[in-house]
C-alpha positions as CSV (number, residue, x, y, z in Angstrom):
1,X,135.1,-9.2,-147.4
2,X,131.9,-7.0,-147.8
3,X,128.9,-8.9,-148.7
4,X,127.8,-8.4,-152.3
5,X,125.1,-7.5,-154.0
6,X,124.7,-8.0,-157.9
7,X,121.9,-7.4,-160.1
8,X,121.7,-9.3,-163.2
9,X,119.3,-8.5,-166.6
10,X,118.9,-11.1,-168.9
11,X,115.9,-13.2,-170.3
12,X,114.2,-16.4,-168.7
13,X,114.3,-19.3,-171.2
14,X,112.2,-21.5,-169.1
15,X,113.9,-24.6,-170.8
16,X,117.1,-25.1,-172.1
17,X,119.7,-24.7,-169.5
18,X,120.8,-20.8,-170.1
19,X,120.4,-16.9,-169.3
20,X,118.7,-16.6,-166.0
21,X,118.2,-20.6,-165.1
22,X,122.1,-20.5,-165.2
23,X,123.4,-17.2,-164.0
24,X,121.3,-17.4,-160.6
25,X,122.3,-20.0,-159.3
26,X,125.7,-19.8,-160.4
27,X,126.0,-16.1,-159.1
28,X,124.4,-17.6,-156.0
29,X,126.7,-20.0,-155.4
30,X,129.9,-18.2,-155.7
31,X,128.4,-16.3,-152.6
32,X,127.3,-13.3,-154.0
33,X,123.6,-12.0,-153.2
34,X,121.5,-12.2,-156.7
35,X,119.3,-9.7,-157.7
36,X,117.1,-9.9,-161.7
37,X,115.4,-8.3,-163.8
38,X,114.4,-10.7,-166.3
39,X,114.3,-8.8,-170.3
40,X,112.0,-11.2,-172.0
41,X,110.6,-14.6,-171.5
42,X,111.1,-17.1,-173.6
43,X,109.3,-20.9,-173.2
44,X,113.2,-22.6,-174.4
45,X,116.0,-20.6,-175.6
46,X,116.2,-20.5,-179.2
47,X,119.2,-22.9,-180.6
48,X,117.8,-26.4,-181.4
49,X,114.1,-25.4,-180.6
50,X,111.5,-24.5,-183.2
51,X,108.4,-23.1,-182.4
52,X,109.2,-20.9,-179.1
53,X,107.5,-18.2,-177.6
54,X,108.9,-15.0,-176.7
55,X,107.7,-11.7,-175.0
56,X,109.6,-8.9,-174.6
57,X,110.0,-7.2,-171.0
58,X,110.9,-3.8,-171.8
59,X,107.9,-2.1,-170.6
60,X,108.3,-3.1,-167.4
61,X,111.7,-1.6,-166.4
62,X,111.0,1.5,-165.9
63,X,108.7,1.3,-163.2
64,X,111.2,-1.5,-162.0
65,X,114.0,1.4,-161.8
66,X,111.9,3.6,-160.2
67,X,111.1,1.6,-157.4
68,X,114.6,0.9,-156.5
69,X,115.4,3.8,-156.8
70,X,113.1,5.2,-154.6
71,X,113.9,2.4,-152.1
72,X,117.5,3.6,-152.6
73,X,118.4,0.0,-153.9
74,X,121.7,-0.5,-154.9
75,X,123.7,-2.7,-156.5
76,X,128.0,-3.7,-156.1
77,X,127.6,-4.4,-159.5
78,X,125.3,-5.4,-163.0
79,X,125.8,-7.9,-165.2
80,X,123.8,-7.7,-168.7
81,X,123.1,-11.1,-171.0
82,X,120.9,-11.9,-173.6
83,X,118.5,-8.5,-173.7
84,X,115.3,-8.9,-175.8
85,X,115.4,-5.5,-177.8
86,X,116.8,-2.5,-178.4
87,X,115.0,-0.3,-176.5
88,X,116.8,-1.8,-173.6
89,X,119.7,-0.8,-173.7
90,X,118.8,2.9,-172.7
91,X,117.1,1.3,-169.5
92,X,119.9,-0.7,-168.5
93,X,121.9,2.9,-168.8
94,X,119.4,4.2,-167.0
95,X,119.0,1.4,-164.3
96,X,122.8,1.8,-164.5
97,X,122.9,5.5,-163.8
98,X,120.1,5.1,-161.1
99,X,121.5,1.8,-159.1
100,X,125.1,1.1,-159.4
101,X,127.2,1.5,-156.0
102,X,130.1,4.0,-155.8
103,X,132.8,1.7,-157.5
104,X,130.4,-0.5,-158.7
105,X,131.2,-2.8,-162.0
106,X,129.1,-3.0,-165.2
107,X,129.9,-6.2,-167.0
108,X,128.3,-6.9,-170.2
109,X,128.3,-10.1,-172.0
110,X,126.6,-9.0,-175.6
111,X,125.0,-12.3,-176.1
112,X,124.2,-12.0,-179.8
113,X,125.6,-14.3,-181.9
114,X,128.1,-17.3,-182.4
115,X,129.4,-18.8,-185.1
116,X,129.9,-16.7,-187.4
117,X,126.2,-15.8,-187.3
118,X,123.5,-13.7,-185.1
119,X,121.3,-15.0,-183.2
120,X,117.4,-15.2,-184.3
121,X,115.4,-11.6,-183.6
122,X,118.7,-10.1,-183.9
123,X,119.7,-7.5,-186.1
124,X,123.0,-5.0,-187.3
125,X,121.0,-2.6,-185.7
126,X,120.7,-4.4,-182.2
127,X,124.8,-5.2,-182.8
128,X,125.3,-1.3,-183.1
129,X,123.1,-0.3,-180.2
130,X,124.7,-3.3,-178.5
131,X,127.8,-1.3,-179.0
132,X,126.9,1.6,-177.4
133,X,126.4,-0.6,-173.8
134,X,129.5,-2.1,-174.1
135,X,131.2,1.4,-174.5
136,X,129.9,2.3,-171.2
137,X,131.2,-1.2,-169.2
138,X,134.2,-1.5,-167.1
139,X,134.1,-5.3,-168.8
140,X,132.7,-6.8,-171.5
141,X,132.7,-10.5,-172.4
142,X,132.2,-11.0,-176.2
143,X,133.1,-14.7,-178.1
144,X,134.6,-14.1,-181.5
145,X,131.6,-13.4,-183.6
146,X,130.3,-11.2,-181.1
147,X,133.5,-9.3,-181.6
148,X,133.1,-9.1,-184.9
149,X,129.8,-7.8,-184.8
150,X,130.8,-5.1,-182.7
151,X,133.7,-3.8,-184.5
152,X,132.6,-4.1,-188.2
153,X,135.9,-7.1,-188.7
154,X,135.2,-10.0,-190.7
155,X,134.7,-13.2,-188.8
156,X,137.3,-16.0,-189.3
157,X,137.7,-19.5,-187.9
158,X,141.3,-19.4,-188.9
159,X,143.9,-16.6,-187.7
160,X,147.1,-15.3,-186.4
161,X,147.5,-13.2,-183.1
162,X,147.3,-9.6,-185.4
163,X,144.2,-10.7,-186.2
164,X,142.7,-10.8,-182.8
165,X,145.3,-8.2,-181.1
166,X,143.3,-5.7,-184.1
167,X,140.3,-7.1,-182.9
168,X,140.8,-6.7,-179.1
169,X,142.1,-3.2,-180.4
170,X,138.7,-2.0,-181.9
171,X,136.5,-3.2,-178.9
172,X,138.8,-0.8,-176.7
173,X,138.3,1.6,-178.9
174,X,134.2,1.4,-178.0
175,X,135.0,2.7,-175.4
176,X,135.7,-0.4,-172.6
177,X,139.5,-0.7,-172.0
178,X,138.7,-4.0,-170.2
179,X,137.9,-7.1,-172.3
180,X,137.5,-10.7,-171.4
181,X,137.3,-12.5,-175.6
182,X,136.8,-16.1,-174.9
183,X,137.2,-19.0,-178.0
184,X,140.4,-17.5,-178.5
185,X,142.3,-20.3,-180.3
186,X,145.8,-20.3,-181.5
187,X,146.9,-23.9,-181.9
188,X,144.8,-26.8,-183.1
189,X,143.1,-29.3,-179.8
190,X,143.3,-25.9,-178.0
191,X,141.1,-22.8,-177.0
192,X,140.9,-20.6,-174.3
193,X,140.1,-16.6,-173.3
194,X,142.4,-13.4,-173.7
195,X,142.0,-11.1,-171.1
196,X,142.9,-7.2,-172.2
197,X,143.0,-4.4,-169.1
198,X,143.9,-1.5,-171.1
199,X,147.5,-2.4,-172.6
200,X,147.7,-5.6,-170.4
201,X,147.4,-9.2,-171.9
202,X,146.8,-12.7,-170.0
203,X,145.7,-15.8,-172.0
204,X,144.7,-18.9,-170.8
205,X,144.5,-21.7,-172.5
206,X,142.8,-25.3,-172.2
207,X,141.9,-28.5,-174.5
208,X,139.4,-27.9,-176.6
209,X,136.6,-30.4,-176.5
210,X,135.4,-32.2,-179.1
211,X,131.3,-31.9,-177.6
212,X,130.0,-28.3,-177.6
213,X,127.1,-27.6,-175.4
214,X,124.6,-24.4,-175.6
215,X,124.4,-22.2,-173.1
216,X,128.1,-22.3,-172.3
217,X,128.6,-18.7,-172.7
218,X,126.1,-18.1,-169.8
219,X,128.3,-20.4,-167.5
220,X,131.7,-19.0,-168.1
221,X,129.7,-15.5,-167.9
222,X,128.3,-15.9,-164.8
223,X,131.1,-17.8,-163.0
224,X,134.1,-15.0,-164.2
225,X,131.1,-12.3,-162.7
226,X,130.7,-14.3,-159.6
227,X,134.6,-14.7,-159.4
228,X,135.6,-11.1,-159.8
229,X,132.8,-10.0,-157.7
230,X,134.5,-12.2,-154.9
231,X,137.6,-10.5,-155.0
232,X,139.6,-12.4,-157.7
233,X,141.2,-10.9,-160.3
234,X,140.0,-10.7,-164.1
235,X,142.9,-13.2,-164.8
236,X,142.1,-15.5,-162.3
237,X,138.4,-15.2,-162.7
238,X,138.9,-15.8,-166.8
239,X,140.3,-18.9,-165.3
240,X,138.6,-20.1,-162.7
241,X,135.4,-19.7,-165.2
242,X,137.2,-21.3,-168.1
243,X,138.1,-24.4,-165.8
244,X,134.3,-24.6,-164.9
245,X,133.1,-24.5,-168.0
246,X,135.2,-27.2,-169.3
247,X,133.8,-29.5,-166.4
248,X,130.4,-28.7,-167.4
249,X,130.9,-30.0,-170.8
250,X,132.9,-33.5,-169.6
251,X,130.1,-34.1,-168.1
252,X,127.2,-33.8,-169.8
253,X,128.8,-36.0,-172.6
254,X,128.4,-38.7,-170.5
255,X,124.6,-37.8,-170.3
256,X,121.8,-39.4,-172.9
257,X,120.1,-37.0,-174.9
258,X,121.1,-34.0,-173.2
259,X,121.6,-32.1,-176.3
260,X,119.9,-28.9,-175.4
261,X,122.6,-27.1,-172.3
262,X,125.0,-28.4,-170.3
263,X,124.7,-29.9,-167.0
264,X,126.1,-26.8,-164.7
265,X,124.4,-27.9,-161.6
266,X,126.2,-31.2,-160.6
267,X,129.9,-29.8,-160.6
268,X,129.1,-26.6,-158.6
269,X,131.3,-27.6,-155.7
270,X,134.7,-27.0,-158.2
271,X,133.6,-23.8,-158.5
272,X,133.1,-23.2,-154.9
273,X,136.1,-24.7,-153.9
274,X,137.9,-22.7,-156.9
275,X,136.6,-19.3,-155.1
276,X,137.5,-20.2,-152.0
277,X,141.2,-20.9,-153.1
């Protein structure tokens, strides 16, 4: 197998176990050659904290771009998180447009909102433009509410499989026939993630935990990029993510105090070895 190259854009919360901190290493360790641009810097992320600081990276993409691209830098594929305004997403089009390989992959995760709710700094108007990347990815990776957000649909915690077949139907119709929706939960002590290629369906499910960790989304992110870079199909790579994910959580409820992420770092190896299968 060729050896990868991935760039990924997303901020730096220097605390708090997400965005960068996670996606790095994980990408990293699934063997793939990690490239960032960080969006903004942020001194913790901003669930649980009070108080943080933030500056927005914007201004320095451009010149960014055009230094790849005049070192004819490219990338197998990009991988968007958490972006710190709007004005970015016209420069990751543009970074996009400038970067990508021949048959490269742009996977978006519109890290926005959860529960029900958007995130702080976040507005409709960062959802909408939000929209507008995810029309131009081959995947996106939305949870519920993120979904919601995109498509205008009112968020429930309680529904039936219409409800989330309409809902997987409207993020199509953005524009991205590929769409990984994770939190998708049809029985009660279960969840898992729906995976939609055009007209195809896979779910997998798993026990839902009773902890909940921030920072999750980043992991299962970054491990179903890292996976389907490697060669695994979205399917398996919804999986294989999903499965890490779930071991992250078990154990950092055995942790004291960890309140803040979960503890990605010490199970690793399963997702190496799960690659490697």
């Amino acid at each position: 197998m060729a050896y990868k190259r991935i760039l990924t854009i997303q901020d730096i919360s220097c605390v708090g176990q997400c965005s960068l901190t996670v996606a790095l290493p994980i990408l990293s360790a699934c063997g793939v050659e990690t490239a960032i641009l960080p969006s903004a810097v942020l001194s913790t992320h901003t669930a649980g904290f009070t108080g943080f600081t933030f500056r927005d990276l914007a201004d320095d993409m451009p010149s960014i771009r055009d230094h790849w691209k005049k070192e004819n830098i490219q990338f197998s594929a990009i991988y968007t998180g958490y972006l710190g305004s709007i004005s970015q997403v016209d420069y990751v089009l543009s970074i996009r447009e400038a970067t990508l390989a021949d048959g490269g992959l742009l996977i978006v995760d519109p890290a926005m909102a959860d529960n029900g709710k958007l995130y702080p700094i976040f507005d409709m108007t960062y959802a909408k433009e939000m929209g507008r990347l995810c029309a131009a990815a081959d995947y996106i990776l939305p949870n519920i509410t993120e979904a919601c957000f995109l498509t205008g649909m009112e968020y429930r915690e309680q529904y039936e499989e219409s409800y989330i077949e309409e809902l997987i139907g409207k993020l199509q119709a953005l524009g991205c026939k590929n769409v990984v929706l994770t939190g998708v939960s049809y029985r009660e002590g279960f969840t898992g993630v729906l995976v939609a290629e055009g007209e195809k369906r896979s779910y997998y499910e798993h026990t839902k935990l009773s902890n909940s960790c921030h920072g999750t989304g980043d992991i299962y992110a970054s491990a179903f990029v890292g996976s389907l870079v490697r060669g695994k199909t979205a399917p398996e790579a919804a999986k294989i993510a999903a499965d890490y994910t779930v071991s992250c959580i078990r154990y950092t409820a055995n942790l004291e105090n960890h309140w803040y992420g979960a503890a990605f770092e010490p199970v690793l190896g399963e997702l190496i070895a799960a690659i490697k299968n």
